[in-house]
mmCIF entry with sequence, helices, sheets and N, C-alpha, C, O atoms, coordinates in Angstrom:
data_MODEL
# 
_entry.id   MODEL 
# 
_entity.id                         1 
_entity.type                       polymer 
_entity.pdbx_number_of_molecules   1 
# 
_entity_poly.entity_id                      1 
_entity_poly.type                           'polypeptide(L)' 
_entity_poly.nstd_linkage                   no 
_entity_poly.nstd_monomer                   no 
_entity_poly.pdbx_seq_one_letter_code       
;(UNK)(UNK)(UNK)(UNK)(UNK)(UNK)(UNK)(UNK)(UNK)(UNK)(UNK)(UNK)(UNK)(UNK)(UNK)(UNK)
(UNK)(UNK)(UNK)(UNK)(UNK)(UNK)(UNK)(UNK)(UNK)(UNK)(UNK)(UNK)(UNK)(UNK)(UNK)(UNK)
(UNK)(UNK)(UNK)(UNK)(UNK)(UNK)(UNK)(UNK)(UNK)(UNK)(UNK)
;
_entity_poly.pdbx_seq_one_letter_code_can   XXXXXXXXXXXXXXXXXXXXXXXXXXXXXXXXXXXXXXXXXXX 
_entity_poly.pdbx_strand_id                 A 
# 
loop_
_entity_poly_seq.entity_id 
_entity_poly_seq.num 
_entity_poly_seq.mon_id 
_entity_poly_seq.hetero 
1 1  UNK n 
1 2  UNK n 
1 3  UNK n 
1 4  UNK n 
1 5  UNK n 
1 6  UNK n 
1 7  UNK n 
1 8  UNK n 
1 9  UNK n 
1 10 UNK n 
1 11 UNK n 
1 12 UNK n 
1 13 UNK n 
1 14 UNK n 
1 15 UNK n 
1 16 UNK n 
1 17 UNK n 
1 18 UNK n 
1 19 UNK n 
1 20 UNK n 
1 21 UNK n 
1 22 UNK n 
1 23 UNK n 
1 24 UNK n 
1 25 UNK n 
1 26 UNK n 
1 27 UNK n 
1 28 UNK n 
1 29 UNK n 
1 30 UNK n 
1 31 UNK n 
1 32 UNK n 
1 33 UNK n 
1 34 UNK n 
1 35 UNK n 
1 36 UNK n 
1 37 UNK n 
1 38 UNK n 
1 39 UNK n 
1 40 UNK n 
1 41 UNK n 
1 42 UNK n 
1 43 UNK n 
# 
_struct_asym.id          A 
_struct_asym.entity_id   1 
# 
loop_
_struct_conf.conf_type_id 
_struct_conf.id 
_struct_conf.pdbx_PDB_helix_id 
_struct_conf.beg_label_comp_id 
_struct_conf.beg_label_asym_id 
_struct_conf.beg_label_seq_id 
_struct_conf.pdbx_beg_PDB_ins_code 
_struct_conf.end_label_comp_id 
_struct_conf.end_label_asym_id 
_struct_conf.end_label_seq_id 
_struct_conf.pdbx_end_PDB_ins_code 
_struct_conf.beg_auth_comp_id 
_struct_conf.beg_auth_asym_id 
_struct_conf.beg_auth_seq_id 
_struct_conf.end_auth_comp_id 
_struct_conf.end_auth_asym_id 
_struct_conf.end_auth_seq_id 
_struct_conf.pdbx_PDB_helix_class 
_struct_conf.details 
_struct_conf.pdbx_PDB_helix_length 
HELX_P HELX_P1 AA1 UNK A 24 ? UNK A 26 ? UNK A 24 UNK A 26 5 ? 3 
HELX_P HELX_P2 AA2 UNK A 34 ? UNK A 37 ? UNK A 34 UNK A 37 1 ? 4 
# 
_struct_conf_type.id          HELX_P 
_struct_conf_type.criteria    ? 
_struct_conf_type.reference   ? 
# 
loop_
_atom_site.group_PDB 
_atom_site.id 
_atom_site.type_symbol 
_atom_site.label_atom_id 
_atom_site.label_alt_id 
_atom_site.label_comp_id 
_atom_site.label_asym_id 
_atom_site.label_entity_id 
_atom_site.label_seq_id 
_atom_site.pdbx_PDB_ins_code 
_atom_site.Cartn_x 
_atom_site.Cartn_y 
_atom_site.Cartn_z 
_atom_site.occupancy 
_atom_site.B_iso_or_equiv 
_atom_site.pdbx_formal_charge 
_atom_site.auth_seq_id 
_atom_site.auth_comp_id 
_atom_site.auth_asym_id 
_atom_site.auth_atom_id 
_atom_site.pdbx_PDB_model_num 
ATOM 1   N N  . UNK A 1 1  ? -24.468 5.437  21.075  1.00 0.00 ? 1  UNK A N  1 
ATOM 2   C CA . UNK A 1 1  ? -23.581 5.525  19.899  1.00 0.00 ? 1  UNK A CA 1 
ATOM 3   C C  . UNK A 1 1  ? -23.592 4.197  19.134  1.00 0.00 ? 1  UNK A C  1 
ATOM 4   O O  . UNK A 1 1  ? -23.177 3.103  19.517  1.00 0.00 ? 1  UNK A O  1 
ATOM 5   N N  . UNK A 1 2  ? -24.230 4.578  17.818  1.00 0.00 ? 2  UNK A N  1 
ATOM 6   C CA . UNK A 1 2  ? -24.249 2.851  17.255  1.00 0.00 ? 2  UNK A CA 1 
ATOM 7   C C  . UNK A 1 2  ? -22.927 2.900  15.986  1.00 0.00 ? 2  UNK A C  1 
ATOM 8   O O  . UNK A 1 2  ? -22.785 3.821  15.181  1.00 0.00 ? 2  UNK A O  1 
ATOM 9   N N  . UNK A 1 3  ? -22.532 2.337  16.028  1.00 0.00 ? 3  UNK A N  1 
ATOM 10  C CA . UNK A 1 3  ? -21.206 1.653  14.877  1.00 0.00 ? 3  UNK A CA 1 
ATOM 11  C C  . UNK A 1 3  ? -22.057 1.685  13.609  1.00 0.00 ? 3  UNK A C  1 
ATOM 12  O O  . UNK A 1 3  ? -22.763 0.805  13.117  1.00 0.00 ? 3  UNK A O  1 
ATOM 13  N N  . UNK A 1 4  ? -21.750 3.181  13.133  1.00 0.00 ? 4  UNK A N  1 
ATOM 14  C CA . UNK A 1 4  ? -22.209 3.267  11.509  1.00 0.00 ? 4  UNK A CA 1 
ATOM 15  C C  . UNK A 1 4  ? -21.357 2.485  10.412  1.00 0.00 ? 4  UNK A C  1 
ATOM 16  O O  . UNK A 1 4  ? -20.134 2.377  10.503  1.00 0.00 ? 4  UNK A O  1 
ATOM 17  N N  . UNK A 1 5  ? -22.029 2.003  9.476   1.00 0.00 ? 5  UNK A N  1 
ATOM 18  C CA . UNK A 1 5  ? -21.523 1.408  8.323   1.00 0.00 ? 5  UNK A CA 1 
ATOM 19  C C  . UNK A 1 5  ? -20.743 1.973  7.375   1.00 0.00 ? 5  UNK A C  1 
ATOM 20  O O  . UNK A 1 5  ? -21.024 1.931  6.177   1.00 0.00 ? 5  UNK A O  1 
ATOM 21  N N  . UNK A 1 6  ? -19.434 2.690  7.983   1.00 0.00 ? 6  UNK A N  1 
ATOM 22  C CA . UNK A 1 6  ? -18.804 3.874  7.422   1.00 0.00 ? 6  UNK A CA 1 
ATOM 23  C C  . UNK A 1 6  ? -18.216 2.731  6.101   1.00 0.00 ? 6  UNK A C  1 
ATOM 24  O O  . UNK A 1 6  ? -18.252 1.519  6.309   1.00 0.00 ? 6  UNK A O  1 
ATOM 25  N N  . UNK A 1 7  ? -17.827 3.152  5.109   1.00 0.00 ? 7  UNK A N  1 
ATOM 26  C CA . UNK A 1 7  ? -17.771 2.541  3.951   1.00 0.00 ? 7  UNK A CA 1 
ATOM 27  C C  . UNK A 1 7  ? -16.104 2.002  3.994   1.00 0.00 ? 7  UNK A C  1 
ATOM 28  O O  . UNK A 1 7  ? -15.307 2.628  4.692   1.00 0.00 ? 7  UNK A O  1 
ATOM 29  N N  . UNK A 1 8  ? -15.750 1.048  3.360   1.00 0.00 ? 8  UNK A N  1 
ATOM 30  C CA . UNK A 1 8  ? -14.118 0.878  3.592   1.00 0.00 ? 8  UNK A CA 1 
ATOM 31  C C  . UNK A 1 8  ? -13.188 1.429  3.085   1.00 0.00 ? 8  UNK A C  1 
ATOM 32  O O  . UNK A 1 8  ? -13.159 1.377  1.855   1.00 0.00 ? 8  UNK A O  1 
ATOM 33  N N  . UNK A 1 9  ? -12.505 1.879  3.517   1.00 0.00 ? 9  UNK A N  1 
ATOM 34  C CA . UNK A 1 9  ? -11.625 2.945  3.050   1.00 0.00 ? 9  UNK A CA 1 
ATOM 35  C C  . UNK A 1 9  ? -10.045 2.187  2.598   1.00 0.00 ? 9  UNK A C  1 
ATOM 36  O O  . UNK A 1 9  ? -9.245  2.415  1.690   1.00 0.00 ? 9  UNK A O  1 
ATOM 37  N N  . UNK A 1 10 ? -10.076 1.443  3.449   1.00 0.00 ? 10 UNK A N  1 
ATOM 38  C CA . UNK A 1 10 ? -8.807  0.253  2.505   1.00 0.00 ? 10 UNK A CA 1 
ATOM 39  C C  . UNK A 1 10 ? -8.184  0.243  1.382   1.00 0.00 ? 10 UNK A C  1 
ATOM 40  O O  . UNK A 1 10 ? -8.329  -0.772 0.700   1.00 0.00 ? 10 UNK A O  1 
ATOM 41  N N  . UNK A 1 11 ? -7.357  1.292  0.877   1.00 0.00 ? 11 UNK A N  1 
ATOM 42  C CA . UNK A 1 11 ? -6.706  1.194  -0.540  1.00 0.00 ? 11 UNK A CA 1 
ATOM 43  C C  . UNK A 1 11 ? -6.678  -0.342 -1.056  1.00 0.00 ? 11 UNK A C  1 
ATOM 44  O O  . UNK A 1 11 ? -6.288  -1.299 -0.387  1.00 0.00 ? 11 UNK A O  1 
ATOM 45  N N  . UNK A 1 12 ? -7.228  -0.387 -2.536  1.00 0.00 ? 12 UNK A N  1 
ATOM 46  C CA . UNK A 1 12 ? -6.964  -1.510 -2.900  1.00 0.00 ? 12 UNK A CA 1 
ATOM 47  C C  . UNK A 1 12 ? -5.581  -1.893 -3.622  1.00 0.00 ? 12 UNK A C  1 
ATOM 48  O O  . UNK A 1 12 ? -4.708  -1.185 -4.125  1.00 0.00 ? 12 UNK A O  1 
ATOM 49  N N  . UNK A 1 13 ? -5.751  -3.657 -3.445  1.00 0.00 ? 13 UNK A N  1 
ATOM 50  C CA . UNK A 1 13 ? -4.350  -3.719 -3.685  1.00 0.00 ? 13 UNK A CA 1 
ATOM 51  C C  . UNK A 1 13 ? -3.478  -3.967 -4.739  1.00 0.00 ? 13 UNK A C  1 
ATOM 52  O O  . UNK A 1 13 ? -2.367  -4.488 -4.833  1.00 0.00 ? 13 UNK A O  1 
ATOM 53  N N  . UNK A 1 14 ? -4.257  -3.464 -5.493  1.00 0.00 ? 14 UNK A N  1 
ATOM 54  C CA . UNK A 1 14 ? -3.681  -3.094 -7.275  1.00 0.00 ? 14 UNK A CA 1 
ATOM 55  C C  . UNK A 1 14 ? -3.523  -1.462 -7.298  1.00 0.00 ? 14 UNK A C  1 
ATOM 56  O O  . UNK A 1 14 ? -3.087  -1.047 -8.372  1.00 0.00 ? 14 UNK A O  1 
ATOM 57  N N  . UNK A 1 15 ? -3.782  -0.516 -6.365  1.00 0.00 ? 15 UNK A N  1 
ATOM 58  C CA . UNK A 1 15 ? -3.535  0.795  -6.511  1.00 0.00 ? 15 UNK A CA 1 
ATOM 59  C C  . UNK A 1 15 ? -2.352  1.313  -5.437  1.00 0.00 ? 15 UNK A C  1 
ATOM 60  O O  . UNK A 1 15 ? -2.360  0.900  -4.278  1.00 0.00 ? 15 UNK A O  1 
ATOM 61  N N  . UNK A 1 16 ? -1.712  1.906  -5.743  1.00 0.00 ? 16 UNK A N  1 
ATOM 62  C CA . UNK A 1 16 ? -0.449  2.408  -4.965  1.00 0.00 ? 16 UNK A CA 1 
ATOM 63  C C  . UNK A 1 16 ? -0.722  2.945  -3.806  1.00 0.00 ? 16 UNK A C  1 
ATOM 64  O O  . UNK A 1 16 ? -1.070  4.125  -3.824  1.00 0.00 ? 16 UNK A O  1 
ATOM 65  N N  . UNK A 1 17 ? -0.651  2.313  -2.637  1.00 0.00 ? 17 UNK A N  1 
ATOM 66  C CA . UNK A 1 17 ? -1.243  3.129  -1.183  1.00 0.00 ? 17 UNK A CA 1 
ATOM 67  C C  . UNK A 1 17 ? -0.382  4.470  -1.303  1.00 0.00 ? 17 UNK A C  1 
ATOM 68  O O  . UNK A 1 17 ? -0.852  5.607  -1.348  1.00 0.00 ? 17 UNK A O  1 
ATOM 69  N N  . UNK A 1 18 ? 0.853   4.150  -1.342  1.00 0.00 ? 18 UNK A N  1 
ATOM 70  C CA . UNK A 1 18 ? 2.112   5.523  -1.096  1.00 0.00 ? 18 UNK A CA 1 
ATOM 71  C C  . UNK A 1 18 ? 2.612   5.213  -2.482  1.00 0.00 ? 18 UNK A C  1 
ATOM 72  O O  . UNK A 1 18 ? 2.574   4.220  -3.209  1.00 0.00 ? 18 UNK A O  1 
ATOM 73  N N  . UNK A 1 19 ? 3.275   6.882  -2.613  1.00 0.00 ? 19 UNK A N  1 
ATOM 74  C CA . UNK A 1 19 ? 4.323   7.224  -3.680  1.00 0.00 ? 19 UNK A CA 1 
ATOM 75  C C  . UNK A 1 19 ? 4.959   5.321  -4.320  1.00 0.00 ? 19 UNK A C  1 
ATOM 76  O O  . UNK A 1 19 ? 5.556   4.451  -3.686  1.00 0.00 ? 19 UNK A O  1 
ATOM 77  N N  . UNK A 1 20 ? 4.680   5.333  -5.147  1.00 0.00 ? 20 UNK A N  1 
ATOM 78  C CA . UNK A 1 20 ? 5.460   3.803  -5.785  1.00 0.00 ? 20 UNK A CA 1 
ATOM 79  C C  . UNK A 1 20 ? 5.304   2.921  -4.794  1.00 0.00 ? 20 UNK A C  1 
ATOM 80  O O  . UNK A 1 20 ? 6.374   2.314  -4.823  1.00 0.00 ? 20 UNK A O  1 
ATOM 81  N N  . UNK A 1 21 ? 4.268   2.173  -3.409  1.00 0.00 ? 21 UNK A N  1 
ATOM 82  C CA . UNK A 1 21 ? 4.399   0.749  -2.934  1.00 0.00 ? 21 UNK A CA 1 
ATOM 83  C C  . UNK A 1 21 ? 2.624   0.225  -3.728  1.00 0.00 ? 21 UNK A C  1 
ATOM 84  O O  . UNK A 1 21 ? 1.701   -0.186 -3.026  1.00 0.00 ? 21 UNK A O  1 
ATOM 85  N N  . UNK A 1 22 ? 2.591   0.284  -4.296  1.00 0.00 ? 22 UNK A N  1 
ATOM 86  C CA . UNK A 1 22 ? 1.530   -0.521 -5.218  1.00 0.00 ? 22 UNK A CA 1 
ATOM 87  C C  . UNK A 1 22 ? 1.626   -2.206 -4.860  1.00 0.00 ? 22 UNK A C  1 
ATOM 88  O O  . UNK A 1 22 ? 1.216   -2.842 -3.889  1.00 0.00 ? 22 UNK A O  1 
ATOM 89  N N  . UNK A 1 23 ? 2.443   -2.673 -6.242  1.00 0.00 ? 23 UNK A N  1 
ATOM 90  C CA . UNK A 1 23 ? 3.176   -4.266 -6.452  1.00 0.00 ? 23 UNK A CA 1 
ATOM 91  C C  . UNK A 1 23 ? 4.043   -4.340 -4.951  1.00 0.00 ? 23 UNK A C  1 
ATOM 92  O O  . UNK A 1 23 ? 3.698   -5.209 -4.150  1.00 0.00 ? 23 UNK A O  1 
ATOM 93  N N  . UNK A 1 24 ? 4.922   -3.615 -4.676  1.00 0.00 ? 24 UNK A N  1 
ATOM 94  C CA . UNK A 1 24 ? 5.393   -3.710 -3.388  1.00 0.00 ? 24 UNK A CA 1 
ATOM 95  C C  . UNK A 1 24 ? 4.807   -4.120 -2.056  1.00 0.00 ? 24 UNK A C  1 
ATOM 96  O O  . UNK A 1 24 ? 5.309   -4.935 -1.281  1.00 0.00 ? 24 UNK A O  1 
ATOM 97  N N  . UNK A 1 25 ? 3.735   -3.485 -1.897  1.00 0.00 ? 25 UNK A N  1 
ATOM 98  C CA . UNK A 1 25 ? 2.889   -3.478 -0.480  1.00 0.00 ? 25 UNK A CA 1 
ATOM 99  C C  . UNK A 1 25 ? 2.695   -5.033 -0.444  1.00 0.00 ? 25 UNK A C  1 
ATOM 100 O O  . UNK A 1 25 ? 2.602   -5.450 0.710   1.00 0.00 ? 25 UNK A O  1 
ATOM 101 N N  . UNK A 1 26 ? 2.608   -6.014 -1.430  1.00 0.00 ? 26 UNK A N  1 
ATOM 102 C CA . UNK A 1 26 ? 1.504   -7.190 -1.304  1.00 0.00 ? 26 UNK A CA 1 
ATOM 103 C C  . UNK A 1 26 ? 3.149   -8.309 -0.585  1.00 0.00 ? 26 UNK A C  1 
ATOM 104 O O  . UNK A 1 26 ? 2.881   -9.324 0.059   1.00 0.00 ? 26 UNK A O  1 
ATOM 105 N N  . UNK A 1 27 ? 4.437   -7.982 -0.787  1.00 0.00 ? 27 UNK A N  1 
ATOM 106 C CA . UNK A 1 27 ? 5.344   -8.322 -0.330  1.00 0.00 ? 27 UNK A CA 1 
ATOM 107 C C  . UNK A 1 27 ? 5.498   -8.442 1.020   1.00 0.00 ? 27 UNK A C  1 
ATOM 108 O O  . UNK A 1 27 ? 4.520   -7.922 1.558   1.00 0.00 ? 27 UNK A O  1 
ATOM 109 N N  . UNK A 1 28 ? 6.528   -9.034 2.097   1.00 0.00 ? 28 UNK A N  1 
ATOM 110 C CA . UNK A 1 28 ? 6.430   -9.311 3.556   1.00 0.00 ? 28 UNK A CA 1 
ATOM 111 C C  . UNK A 1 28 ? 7.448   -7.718 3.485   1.00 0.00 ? 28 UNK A C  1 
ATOM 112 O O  . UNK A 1 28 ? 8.598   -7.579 3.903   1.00 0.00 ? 28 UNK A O  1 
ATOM 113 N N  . UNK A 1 29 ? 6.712   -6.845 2.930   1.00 0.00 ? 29 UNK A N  1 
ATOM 114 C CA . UNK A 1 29 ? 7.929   -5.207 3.316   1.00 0.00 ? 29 UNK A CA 1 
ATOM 115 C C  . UNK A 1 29 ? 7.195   -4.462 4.050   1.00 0.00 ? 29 UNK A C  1 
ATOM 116 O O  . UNK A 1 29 ? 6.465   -3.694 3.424   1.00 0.00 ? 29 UNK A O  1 
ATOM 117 N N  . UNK A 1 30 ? 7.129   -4.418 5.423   1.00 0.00 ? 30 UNK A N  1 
ATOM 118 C CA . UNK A 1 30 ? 6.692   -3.876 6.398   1.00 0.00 ? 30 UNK A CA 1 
ATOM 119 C C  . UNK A 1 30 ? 7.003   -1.809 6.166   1.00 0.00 ? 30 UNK A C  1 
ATOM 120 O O  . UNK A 1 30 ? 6.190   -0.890 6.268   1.00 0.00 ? 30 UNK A O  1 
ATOM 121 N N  . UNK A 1 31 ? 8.078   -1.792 5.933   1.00 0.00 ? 31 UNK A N  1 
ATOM 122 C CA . UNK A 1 31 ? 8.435   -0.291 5.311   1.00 0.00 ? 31 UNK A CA 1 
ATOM 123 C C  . UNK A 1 31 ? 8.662   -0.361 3.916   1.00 0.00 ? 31 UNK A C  1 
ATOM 124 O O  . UNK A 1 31 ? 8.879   -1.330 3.189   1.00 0.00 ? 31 UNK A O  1 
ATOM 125 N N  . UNK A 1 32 ? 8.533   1.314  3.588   1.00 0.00 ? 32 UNK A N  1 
ATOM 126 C CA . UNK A 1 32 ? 8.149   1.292  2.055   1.00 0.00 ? 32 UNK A CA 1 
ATOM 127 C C  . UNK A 1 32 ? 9.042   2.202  1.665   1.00 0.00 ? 32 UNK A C  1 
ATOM 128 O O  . UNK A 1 32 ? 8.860   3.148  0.899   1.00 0.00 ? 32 UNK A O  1 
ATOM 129 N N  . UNK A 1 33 ? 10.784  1.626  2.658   1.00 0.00 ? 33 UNK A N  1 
ATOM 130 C CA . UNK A 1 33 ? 11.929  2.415  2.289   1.00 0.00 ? 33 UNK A CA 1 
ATOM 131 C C  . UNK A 1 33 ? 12.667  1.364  1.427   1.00 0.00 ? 33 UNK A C  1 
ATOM 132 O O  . UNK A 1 33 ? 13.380  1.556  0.442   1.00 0.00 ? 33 UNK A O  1 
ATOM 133 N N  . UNK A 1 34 ? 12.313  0.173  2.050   1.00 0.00 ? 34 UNK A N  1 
ATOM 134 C CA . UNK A 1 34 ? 13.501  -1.607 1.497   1.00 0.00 ? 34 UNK A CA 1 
ATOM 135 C C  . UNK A 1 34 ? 12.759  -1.278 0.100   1.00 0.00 ? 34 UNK A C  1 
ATOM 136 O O  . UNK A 1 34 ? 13.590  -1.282 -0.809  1.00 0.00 ? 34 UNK A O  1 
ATOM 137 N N  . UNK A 1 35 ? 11.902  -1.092 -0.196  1.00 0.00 ? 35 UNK A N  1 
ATOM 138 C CA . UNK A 1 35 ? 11.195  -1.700 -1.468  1.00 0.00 ? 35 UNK A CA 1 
ATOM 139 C C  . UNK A 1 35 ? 11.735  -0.588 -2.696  1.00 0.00 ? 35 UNK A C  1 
ATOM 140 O O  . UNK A 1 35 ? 11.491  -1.006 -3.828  1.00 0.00 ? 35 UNK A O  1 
ATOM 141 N N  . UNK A 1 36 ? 12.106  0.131  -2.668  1.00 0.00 ? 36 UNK A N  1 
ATOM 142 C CA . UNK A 1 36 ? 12.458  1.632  -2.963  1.00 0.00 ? 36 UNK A CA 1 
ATOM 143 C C  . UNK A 1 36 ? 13.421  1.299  -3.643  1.00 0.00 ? 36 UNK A C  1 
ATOM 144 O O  . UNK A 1 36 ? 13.405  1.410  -4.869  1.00 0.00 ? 36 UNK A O  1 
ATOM 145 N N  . UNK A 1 37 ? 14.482  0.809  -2.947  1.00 0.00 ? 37 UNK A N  1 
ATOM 146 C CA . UNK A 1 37 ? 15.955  0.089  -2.927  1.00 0.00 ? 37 UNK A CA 1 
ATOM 147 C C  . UNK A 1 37 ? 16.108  -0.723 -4.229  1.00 0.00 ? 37 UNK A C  1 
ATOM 148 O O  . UNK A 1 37 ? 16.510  -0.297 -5.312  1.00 0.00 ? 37 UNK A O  1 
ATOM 149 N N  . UNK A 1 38 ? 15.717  -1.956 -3.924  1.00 0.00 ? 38 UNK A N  1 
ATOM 150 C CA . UNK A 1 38 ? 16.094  -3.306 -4.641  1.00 0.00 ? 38 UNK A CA 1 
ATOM 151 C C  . UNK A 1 38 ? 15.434  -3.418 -5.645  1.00 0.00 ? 38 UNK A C  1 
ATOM 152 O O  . UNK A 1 38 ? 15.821  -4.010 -6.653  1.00 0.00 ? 38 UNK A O  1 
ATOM 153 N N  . UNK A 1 39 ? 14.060  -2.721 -5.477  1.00 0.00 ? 39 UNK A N  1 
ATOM 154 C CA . UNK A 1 39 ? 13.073  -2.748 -7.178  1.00 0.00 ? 39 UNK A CA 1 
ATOM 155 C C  . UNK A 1 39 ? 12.981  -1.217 -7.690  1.00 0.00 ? 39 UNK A C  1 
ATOM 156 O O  . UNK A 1 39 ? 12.234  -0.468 -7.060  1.00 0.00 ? 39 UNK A O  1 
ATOM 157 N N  . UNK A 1 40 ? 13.539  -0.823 -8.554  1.00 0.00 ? 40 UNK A N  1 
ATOM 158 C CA . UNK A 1 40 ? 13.398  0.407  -9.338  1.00 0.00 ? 40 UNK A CA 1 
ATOM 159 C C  . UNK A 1 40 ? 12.174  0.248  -10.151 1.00 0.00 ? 40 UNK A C  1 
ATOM 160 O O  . UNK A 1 40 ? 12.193  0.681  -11.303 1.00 0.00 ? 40 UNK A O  1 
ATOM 161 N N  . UNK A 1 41 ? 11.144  -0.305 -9.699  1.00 0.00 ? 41 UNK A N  1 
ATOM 162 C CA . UNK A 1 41 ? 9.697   -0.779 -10.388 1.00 0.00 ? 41 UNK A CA 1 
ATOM 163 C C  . UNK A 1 41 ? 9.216   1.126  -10.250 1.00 0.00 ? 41 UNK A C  1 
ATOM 164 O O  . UNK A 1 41 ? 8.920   1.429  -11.406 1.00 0.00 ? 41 UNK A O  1 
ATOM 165 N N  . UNK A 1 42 ? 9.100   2.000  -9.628  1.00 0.00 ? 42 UNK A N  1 
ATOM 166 C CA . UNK A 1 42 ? 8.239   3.510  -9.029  1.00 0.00 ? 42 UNK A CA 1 
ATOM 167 C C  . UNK A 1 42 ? 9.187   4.024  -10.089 1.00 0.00 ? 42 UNK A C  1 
ATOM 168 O O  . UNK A 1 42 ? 8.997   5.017  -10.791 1.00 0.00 ? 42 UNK A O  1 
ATOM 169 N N  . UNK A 1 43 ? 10.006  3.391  -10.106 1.00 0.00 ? 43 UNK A N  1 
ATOM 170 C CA . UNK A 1 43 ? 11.514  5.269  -11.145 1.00 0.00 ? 43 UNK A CA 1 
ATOM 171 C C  . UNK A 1 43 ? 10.611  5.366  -12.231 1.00 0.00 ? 43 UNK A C  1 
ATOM 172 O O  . UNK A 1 43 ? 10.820  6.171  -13.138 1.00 0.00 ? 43 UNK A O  1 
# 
């Protein structure tokens, strides 16, 4: 079994992984419930 060069799948980090954590994700916000909260940046 050799370790194919599967391509990276890594959302980048100008595109929204989940519903509205885009700008959020790059923050120390481990969940993407705090961020929801305090920045109405997704409404």
């Amino acid at each position: 079994m050799t370790p194919l060069p599967r391509p990276r799948r890594r959302p980048a980090p100008h595109r929204p992984t989940v519903a509205g954590t885009g700008p959020t994700r790059r923050r120390p916000l481990p969940s993407p419930l705090p961020d929801s909260q305090p920045t109405g940046r997704n409404l």
